[in-house]
DSSP file (Angstrom, degrees, kcal/mol; ACC not computed):
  #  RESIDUE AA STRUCTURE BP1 BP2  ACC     N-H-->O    O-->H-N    N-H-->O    O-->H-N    TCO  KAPPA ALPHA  PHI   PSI    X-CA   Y-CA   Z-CA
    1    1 A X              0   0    0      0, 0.0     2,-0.1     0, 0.0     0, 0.0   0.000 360.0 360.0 360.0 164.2    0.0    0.0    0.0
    2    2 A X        -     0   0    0      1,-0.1     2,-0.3     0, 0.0     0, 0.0  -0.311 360.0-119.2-117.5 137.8    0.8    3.9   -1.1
    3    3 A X        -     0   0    0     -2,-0.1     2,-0.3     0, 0.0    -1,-0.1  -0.765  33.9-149.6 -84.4 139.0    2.3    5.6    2.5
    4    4 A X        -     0   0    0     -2,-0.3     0, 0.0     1,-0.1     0, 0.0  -0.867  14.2 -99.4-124.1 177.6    0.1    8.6    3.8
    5    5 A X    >   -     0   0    0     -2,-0.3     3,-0.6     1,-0.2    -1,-0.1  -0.142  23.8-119.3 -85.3 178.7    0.7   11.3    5.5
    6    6 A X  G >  S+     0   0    0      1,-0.2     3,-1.7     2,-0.1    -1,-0.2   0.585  87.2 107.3 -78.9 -13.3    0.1   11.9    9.3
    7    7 A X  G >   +     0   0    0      1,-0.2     3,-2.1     2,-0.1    -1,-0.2   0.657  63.9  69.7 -27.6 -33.5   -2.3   14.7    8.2
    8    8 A X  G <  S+     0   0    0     -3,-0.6    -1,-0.2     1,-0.3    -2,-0.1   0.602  92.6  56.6 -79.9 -14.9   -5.4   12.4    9.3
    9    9 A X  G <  S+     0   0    0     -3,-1.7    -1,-0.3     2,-0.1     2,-0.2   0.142  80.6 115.8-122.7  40.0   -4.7   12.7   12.7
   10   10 A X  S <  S-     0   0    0     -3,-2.1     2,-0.3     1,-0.1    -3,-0.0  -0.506  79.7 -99.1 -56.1 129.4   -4.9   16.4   12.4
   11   11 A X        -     0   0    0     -2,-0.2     2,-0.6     1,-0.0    -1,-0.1  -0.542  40.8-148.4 -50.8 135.9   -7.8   17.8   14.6
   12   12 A X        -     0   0    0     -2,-0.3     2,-0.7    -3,-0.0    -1,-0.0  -0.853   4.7-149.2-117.0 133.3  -11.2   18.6   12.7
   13   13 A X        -     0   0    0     -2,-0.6     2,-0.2     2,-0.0    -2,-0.0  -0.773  11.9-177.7-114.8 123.6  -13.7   20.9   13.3
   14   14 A X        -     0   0    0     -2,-0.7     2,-0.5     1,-0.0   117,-0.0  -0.629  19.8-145.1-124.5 160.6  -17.2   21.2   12.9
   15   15 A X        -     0   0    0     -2,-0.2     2,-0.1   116,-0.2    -2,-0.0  -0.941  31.3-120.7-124.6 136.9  -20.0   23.6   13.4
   16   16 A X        -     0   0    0     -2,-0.5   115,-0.3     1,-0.1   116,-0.1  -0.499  18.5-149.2 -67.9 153.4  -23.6   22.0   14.5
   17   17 A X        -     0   0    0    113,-1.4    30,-7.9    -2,-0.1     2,-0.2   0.451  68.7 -32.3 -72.8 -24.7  -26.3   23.0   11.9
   18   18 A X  E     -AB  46 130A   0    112,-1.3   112,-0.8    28,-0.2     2,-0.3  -0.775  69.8-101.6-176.3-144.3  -28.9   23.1   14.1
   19   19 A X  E     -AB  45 129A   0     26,-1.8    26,-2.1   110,-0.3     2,-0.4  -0.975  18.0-133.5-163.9 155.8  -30.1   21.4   17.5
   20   20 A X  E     -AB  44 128A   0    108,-2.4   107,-2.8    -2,-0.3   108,-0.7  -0.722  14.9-162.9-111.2 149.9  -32.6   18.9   18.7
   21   21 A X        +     0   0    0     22,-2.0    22,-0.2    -2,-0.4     2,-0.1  -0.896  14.5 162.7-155.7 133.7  -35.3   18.9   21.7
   22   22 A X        -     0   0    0     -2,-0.4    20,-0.1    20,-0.2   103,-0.1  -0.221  51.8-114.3 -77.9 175.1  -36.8   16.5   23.1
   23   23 A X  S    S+     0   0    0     18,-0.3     2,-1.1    -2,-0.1    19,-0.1   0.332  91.3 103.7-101.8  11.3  -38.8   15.9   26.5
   24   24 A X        +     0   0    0    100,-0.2   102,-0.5     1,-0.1     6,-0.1  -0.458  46.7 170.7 -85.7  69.7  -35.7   13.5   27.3
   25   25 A X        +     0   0    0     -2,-1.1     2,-0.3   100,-0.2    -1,-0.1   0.645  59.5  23.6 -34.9 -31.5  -33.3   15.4   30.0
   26   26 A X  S    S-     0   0    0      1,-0.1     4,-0.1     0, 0.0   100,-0.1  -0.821  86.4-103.8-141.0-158.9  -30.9   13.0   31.1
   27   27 A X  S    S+     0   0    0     -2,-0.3    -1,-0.1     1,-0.2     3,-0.1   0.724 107.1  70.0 -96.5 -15.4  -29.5    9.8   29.6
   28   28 A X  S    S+     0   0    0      1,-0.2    -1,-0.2    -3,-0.0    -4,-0.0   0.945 102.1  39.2 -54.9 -57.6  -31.4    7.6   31.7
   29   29 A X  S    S+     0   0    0      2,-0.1     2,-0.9     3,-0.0    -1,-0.2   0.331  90.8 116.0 -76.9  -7.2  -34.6    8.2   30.3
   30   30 A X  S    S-     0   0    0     -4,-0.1    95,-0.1    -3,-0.1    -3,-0.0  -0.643  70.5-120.3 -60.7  96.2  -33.2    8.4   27.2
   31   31 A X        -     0   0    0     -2,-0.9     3,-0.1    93,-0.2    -1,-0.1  -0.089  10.5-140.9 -43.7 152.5  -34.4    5.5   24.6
   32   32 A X  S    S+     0   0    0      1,-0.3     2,-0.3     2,-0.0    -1,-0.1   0.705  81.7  14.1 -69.4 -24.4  -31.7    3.5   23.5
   33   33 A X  S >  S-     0   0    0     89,-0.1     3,-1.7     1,-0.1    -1,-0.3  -0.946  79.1-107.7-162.7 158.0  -33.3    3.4   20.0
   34   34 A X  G >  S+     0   0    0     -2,-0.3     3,-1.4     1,-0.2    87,-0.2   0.935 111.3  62.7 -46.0 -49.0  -35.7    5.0   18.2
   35   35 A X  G >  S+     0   0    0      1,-0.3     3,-0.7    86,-0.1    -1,-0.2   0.551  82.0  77.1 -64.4  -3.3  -38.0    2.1   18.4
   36   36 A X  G <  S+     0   0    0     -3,-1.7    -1,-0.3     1,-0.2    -2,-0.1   0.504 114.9  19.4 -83.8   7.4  -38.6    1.8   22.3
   37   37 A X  G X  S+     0   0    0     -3,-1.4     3,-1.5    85,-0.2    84,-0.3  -0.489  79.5 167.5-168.2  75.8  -40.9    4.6   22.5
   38   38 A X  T <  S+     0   0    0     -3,-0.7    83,-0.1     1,-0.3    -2,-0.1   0.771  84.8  59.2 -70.7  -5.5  -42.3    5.1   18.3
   39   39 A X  T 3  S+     0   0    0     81,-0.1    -1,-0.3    -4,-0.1    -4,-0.0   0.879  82.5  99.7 -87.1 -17.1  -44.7    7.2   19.6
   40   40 A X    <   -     0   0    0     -3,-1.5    82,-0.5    -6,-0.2     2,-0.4   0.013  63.9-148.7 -78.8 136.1  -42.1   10.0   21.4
   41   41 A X        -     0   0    0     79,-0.1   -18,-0.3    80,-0.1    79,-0.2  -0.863  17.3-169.4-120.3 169.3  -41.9   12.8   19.2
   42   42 A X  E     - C   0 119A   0     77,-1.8    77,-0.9    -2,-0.4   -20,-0.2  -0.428  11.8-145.5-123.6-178.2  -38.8   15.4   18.5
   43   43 A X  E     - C   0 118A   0     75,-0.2   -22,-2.0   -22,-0.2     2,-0.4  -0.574   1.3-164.0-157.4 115.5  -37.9   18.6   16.8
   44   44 A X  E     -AC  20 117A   0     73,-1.8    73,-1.2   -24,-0.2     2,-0.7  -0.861   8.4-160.2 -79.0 134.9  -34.8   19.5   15.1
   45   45 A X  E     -AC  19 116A   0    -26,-2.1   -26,-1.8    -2,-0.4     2,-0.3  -0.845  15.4-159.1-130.6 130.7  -34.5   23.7   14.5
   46   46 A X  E     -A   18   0A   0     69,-1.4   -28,-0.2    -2,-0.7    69,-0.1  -0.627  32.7 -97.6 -79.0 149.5  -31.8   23.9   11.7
   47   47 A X        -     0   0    0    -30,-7.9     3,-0.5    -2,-0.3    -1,-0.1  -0.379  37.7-119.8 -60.2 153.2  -30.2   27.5   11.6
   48   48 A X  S >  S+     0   0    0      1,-0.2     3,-1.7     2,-0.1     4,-0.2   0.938 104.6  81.0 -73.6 -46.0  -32.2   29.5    8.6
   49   49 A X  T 3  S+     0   0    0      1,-0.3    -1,-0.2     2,-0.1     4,-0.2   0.566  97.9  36.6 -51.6   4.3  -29.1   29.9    6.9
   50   50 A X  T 3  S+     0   0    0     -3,-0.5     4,-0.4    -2,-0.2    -1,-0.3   0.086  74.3 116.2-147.2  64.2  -29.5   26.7    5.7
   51   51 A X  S X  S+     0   0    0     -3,-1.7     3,-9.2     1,-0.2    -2,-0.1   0.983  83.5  62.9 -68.1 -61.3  -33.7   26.4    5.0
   52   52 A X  G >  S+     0   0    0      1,-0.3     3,-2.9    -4,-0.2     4,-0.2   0.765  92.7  53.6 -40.2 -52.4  -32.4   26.0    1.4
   53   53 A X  G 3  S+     0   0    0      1,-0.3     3,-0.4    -4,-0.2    -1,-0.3   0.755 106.7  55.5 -49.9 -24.7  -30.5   22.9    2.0
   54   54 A X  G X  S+     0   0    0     -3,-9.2     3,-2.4    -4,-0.4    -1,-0.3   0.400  80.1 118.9 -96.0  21.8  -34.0   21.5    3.5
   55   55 A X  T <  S+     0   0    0     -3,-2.9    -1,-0.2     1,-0.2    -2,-0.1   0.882  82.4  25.1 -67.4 -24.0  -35.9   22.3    0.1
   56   56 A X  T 3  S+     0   0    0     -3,-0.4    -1,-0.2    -4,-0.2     2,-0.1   0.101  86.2 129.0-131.8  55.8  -36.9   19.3   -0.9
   57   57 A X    <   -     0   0    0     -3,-2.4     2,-0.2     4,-0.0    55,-0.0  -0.459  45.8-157.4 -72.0 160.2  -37.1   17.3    2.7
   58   58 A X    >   -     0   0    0     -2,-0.1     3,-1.6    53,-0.0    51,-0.1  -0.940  20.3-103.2-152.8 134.1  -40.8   15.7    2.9
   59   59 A X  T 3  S+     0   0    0      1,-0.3    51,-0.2    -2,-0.2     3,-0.1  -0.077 110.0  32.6 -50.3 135.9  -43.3   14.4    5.8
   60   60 A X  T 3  S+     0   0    0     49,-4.9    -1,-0.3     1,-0.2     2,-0.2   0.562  88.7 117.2  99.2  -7.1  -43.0   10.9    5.6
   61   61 A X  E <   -D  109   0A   0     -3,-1.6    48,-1.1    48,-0.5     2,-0.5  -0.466  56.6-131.3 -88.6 162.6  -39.7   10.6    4.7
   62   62 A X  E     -D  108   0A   0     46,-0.2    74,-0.8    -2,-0.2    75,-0.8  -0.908  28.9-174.4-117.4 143.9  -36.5    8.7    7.1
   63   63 A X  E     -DE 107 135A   0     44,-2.2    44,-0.9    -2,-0.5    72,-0.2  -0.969  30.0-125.5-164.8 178.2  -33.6   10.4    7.4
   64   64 A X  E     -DE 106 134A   0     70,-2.2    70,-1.2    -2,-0.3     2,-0.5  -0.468  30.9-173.6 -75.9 146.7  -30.0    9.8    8.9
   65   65 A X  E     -DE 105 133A   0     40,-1.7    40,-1.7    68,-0.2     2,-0.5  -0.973   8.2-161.2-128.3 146.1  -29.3   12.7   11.3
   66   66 A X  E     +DE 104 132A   0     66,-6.6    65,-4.2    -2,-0.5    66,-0.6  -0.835  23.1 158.3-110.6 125.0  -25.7   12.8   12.7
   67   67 A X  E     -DE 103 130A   0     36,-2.5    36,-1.7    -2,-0.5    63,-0.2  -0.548  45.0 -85.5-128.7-173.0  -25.3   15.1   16.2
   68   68 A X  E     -D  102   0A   0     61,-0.6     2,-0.7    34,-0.2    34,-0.2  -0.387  17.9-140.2 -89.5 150.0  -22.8   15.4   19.2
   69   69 A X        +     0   0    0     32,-1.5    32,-0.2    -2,-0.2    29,-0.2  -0.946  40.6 177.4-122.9  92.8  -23.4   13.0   22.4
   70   70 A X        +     0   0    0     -2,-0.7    32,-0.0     1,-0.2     3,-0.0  -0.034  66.4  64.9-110.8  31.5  -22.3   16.7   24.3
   71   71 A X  S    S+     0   0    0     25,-0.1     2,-0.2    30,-0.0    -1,-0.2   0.450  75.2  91.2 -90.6 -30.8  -22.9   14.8   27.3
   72   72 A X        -     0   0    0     24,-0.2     2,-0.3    -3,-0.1    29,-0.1  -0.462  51.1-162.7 -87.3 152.4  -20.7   12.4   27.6
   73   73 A X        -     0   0    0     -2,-0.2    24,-0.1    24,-0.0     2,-0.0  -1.000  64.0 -16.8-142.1 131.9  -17.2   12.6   29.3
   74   74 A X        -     0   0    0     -2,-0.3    24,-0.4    25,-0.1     2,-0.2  -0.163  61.8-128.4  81.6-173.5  -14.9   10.0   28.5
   75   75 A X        -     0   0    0     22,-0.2     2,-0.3    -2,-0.0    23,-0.2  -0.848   5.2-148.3 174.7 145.5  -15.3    6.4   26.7
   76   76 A X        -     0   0    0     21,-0.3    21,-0.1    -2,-0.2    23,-0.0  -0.967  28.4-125.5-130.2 140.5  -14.0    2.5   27.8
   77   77 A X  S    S+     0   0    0     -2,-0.3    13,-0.9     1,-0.1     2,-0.3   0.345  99.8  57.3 -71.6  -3.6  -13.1    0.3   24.7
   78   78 A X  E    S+H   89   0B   0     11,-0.3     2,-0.2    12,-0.1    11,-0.2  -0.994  70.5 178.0-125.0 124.5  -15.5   -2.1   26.1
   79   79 A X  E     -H   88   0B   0      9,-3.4     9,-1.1    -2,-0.3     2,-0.6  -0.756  34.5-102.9-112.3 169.3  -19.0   -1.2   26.9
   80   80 A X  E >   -H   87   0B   0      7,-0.2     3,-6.3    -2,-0.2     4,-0.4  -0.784  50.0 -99.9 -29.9  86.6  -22.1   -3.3   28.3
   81   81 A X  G >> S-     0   0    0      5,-1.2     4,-2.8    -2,-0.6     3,-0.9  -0.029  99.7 -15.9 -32.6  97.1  -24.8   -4.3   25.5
   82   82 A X  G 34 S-     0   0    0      1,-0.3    -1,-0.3     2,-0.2   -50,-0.0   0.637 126.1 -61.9  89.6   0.1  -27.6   -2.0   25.5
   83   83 A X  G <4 S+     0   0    0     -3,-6.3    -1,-0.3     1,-0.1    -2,-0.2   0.202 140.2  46.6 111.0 -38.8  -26.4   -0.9   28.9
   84   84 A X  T <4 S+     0   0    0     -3,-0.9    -3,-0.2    -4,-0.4    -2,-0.2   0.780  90.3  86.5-120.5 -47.1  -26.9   -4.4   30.4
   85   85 A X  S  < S-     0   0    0     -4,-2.8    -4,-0.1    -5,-0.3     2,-0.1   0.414  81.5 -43.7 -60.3-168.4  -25.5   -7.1   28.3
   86   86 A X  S    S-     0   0    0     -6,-0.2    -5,-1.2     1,-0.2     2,-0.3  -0.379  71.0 -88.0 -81.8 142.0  -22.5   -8.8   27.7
   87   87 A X  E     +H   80   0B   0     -7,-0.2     2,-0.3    -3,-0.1    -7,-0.2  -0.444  56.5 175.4 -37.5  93.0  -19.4   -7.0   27.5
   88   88 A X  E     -H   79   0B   0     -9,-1.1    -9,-3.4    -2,-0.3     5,-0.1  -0.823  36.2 -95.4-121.7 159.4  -18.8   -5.8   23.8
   89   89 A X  E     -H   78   0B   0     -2,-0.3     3,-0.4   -11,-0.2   -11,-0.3  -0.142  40.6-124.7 -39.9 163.8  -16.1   -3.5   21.8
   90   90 A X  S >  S+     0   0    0    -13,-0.9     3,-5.9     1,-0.2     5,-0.2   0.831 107.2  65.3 -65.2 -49.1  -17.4   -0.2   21.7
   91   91 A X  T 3  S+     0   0    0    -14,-0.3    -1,-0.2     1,-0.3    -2,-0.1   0.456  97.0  68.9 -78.2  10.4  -17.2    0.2   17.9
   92   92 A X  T 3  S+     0   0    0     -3,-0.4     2,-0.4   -13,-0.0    -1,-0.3   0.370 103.4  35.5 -69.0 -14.7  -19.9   -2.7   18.0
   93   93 A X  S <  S-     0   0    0     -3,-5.9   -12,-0.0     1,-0.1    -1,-0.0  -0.905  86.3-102.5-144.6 172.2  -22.5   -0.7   19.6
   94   94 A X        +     0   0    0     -2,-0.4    -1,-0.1   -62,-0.1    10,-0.1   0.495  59.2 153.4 -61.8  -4.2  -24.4    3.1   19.8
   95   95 A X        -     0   0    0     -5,-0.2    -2,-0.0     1,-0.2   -14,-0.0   0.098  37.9-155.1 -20.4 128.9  -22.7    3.6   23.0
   96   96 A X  S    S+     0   0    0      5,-0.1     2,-0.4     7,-0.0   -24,-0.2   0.697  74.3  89.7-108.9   7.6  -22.5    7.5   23.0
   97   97 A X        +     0   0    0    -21,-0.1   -21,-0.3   -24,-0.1   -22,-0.2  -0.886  67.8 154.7 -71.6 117.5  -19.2    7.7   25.4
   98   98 A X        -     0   0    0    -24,-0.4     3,-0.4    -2,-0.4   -24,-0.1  -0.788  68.9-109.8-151.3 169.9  -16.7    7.5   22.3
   99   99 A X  S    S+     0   0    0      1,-0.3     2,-0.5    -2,-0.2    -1,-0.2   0.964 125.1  16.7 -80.3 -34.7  -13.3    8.7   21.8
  100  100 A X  S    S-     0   0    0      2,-0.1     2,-1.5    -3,-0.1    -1,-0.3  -0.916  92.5-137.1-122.8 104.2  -15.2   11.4   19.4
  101  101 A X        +     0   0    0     -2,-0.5   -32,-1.5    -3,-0.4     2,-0.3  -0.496  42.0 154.0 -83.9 107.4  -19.1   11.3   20.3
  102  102 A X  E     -D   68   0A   0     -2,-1.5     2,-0.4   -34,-0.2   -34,-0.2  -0.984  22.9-163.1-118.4 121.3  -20.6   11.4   17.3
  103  103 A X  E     -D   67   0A   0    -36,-1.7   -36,-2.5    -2,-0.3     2,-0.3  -0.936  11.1-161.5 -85.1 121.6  -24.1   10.0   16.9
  104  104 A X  E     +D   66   0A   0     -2,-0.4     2,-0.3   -38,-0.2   -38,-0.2  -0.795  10.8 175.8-127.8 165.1  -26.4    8.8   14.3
  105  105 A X  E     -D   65   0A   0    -40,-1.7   -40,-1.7    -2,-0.3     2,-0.5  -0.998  23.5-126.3-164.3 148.3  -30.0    8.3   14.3
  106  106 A X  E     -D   64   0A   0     -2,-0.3     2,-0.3    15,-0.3   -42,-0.2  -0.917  37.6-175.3 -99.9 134.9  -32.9    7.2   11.8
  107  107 A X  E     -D   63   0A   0    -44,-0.9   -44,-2.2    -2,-0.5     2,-0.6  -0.936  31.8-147.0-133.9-158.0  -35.5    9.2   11.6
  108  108 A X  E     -DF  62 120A   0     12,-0.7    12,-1.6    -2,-0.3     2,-0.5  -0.832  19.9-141.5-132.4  96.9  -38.9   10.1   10.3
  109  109 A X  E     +D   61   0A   0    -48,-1.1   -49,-4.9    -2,-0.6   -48,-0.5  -0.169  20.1 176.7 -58.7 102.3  -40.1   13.4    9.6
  110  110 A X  S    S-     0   0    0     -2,-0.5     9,-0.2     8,-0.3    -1,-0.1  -0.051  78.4  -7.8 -93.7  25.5  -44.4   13.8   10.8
  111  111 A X        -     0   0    0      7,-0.5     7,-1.1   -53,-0.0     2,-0.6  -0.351  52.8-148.7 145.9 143.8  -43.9   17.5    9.7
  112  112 A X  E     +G  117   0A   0      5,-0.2     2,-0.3    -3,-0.1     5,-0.2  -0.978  12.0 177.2-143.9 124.3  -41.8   20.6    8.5
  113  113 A X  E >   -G  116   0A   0      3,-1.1     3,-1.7    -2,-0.6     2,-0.0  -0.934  69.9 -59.2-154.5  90.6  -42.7   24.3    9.4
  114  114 A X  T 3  S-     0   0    0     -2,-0.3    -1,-0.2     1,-0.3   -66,-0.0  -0.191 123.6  -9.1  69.9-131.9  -39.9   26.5    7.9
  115  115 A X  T 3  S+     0   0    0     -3,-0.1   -69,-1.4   -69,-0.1     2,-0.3   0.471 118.4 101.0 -86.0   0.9  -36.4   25.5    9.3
  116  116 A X  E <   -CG  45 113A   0     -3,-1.7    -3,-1.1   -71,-0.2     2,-0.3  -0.757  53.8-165.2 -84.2 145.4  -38.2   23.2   12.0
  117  117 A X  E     -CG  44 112A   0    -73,-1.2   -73,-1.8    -2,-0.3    -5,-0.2  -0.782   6.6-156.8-138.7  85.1  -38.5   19.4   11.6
  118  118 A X  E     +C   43   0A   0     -7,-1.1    -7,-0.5    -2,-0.3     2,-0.3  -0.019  29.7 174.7-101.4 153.6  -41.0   17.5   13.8
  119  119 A X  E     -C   42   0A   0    -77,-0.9   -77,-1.8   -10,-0.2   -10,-0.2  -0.926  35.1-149.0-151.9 121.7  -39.9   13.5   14.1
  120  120 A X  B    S+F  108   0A   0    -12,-1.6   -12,-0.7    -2,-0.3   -79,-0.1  -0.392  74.4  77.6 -78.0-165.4  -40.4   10.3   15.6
  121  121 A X        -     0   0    0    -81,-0.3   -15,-0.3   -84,-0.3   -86,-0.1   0.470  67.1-178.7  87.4  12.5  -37.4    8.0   16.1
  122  122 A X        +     0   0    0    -82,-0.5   -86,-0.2   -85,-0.3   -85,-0.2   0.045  28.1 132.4 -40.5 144.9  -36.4   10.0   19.3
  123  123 A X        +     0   0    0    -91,-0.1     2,-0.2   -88,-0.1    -1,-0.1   0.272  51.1  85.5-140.4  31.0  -33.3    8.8   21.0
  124  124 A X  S    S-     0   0    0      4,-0.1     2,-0.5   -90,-0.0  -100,-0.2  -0.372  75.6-119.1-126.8 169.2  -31.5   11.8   21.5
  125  125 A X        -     0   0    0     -2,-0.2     3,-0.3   -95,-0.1  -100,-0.2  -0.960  42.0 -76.2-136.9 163.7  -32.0   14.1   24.5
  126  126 A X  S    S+     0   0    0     -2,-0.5  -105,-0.2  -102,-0.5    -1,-0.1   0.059 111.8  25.7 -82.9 135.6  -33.0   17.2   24.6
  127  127 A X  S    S+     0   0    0   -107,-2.8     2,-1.1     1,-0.3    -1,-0.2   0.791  79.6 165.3  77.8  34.9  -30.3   20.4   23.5
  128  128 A X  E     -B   20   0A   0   -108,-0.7  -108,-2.4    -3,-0.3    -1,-0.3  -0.803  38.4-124.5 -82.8 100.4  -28.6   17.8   21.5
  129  129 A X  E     -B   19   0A   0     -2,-1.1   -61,-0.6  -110,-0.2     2,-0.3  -0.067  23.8-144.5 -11.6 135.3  -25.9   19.7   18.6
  130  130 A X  E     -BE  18  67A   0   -112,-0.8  -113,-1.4   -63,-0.2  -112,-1.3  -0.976  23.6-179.3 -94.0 120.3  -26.8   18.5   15.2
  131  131 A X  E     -     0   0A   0    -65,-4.2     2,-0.3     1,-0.4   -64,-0.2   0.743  65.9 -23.0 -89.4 -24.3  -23.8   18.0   12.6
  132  132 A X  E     - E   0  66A   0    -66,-0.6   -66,-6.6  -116,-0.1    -1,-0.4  -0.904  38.6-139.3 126.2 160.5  -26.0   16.8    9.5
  133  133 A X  E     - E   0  65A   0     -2,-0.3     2,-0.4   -68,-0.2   -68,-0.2  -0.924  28.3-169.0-145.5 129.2  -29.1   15.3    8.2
  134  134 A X  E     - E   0  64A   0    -70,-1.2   -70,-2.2    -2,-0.3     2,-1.2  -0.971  35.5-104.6-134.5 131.8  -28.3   12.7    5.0
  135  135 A X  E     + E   0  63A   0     -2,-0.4   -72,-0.2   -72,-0.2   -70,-0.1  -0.554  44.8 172.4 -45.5  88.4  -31.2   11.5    3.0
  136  136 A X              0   0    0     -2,-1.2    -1,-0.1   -74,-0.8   -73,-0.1   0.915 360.0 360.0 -62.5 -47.7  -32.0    7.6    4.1
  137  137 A X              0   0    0    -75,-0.8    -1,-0.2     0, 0.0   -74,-0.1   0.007 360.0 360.0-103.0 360.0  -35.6    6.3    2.3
């Protein structure tokens, strides 16, 4: 293989797009996945500077969003499954204590009122950073 440079382990910086709220406050009460509580609904506020980007988002649609876990302090390279379970690598599971907590989440947009984005698929908790929103469906 072609040698590369050490550049990649340069720091990066990113600016959230927007923010999520929930009625979920701490991580406890936090689903684990979307699916443990489909009825829980969300909202993501994007900044207006980027409404264009959301012109042609649509109710009813899934999409990826990726945000901060800007809660978490720290990370062990072996977590608990699900919290409870058997002791697995980290980069096997959503664990959101990471060496960089980055998060991803499916969801499904139930409405869109100007730079706002109503959702089910909640697992996130509430004042949760948003980096990006990727088309899924």
């Amino acid at each position: 293989m072609k040698e590369i440079s050490e550049s990649w382990r340069e720091p990066v910086t990113m600016t959230p797009i927007g923010v999520i709220r929930t009625p979920f406050n701490t991580r406890e009460e936090t689903p684990k996945d979307g699916k443990v509580l489909p009825e829980a609904e969300g909202e993501l506020i994007v900044d207006e500077k980027y409404l264009e980007a959301m012109a042609d988002m649509a109710v009813g649609k899934q999409y990826q969003i990726l945000f901060v876990f800007n809660r978490s302090v720290g990370y062990k390279q072996t977590v608990a499954l699900r919290g409870t379970g058997p002791m697995t690598g980290l980069f096997s599971t959503h664990a959101p204590s990471r060496p960089n907590p980055i998060g991803v989440s499916v969801i499904t947009v139930t409405a869109i009122d100007g730079s706002r984005l109503r959702f089910t698929g909640v697992d996130m908790m509430d004042g949760t950073p948003v980096l990006d929103i990727k088309s899924w469906t």
